[in-house]
N, C-alpha and C positions, 0 to 999 in steps of 0.2 A: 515644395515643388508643385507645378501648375499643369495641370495635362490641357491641350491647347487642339482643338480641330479646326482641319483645314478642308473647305469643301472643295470637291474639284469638278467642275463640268465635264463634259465628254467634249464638248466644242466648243469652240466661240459663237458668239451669236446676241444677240436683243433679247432674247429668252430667258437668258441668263439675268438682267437688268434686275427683277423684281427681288431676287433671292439675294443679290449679292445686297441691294439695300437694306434687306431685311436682317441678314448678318450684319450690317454695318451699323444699325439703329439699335443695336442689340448691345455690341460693345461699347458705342458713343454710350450708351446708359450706365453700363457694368463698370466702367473707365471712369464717368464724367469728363470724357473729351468735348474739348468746346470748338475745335476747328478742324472741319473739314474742305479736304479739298478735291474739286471734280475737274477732273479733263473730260471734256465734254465737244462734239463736233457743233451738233444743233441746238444742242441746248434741250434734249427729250431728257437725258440721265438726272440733268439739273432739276425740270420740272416734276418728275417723279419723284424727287429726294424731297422737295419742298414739301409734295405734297404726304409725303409716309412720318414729317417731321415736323410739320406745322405748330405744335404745341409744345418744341426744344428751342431754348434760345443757343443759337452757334451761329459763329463767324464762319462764313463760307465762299470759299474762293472756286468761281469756276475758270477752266483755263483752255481755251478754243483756239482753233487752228484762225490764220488770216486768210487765207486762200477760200474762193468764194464756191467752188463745186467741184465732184470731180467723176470719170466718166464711170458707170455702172459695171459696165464689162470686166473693167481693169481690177476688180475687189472679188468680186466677187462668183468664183469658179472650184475651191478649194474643199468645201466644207457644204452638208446637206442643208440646215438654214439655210445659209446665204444664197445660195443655189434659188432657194424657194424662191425667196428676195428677187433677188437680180431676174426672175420668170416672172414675176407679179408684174414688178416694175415693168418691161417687156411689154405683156399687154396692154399697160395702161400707157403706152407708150413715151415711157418716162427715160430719158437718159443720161440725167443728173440726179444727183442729190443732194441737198443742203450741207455742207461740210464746215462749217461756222457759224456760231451763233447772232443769230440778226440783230439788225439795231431794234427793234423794237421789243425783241423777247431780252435784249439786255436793259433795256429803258426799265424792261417790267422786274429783270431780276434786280436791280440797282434799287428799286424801288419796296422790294423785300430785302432789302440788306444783304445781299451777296454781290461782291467785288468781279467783275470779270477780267477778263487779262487774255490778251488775242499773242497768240506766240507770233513773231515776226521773223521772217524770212527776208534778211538780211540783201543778200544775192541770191536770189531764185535757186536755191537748190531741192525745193520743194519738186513734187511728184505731177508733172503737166493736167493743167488744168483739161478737163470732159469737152470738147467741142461738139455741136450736132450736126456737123457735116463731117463726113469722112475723112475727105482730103484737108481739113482743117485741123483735125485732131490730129492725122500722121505727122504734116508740120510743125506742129505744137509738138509732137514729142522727139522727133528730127532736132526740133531747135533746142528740146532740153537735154538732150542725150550730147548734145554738141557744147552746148556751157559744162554740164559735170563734167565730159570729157576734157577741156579746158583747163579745171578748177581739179582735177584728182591727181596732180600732183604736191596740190594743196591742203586739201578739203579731200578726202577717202568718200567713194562714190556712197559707203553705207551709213554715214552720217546725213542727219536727217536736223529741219529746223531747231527741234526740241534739243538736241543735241550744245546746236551754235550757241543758243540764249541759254541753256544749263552754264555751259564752259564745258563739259568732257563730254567721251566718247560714253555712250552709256547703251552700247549694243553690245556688248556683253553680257547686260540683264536680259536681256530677250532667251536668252538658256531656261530661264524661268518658263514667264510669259512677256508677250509685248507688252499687253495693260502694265505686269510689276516695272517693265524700263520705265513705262509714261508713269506712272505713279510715284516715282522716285525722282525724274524730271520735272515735272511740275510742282513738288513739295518744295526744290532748291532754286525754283524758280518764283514761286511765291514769297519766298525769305528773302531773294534777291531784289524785290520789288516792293518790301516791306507791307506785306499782306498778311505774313506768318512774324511773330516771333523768335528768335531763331533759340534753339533747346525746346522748344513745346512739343508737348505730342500732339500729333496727328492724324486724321484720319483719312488717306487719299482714296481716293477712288478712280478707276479707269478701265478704258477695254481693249478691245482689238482695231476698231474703226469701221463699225457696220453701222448703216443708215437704221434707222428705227431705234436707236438708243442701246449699242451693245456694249453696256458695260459687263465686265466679267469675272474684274480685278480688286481686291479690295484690300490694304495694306496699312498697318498701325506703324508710325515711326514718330523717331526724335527729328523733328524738324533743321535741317541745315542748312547752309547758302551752298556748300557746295554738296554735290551728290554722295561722298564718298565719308561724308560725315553726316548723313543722313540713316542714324540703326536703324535697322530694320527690328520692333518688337514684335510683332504678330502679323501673318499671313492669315487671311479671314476667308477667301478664297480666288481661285485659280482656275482655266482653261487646259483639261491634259495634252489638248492638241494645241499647239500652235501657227 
């Protein structure tokens, strides 16, 4: 018998980022895991992991949204981080954020041997893009409140991209945390694209979806194409607030 701890934040947040790698780099050693996988917006969670690991050889998949920004306000109101966040931003009169990872930081991760994979959004049921005009933004979100509503008697309004390219509903795991659904999404998503081998252990990694790199989630599993045959061995750690 293994007695096993699970760290748990007090929130989500970027802050969280350093500790949850430093558990993660702990077990990839304890394990001998060779493949990790990151969902990552900007690509900050990826370039911190490269650099706490630079001396492990692992296969590494990162797996980033398509969608190119999205508005600051809309995230960030819930939780004291993000709060901070979204006030910074504010001043420096910022009101997007990077929410994908660029071609050039995938040029450079490609170039350290890690695989990228941009989830795709099929028929736009993605979360409306940030615009910086007012009246531009209410449109943008008018027109997508008006496609989901369209589409939910097809497509259930709380299905989300990660969802469509998995194949199941996987909001259910959000009981957890959000990072453990996207962690578990993306592991079956990688297998699906032949990035993962399917039975290998894994080490994902993910967060809640704060700008500055908030990962918060870190999750050991059996690798699967579908989510529901993806075990869960070890929870490494968690956000108590969702």
């Amino acid at each position: 018998m293994e007695v096993k701890e699970i760290f748990y934040f007090d929130e989500p947040g970027p802050s969280n980022t350093p500790k949850i790698i430093e558990l993660a780099k702990k077990r990839i050693e304890a394990l001998g895991i060779r493949h990790v996988i990151i969902a990552s917006q900007a690509g900050v969670t990826v370039k911190k992991f490269l650099e706490i690991t630079k001396d492990m050889k692992l296969d590494i998949v990162a797996v980033t949204n398509s969608i190119k920004g999205i508005l600051i306000s809309t995230l960030y109101s819930k939780y004291e981080e993000p709060k901070r966040i979204k006030e910074d931003y504010k001043r420096k009169g910022v009101t997007h954020f990077q929410s994908t990872i660029s071609d050039e930081d995938r040029r450079e991760f490609e170039k350290a041997g890690v695989n990228v994979f941009k989830i795709r959004d099929y028929i736009n049921i993605g979360e409306p893009l940030g615009l910086d005009e007012e009246k531009k933004l209410e449109e943008s979100e008018a027109q997508w409140k008006l496609i989901r509503s369209k589409l939910s008697p097809f497509i259930p309004r709380h299905l989300r991209p990660l969802d469509i390219e998995a194949g199941m509903d996987l909001s259910l795991l959000t009981i957890i945390s959000q990072g453990f659904r996207v962690c578990v999404g993306v592991t079956a998503v990688s297998v699906q694209n032949g990035f993962i081998p399917e039975g290998e252990t894994v080490l994902s990694i993910a967060g809640t979806g704060f700008a500055g790199g908030g990962a918060d989630t870190a999750v050991i599993l059996r690798a699967h194409s579908s989510p529901k045959g993806c075990l869960v061995k070890e929870i490494l750690g968690f956000p108590k607030l969702k």
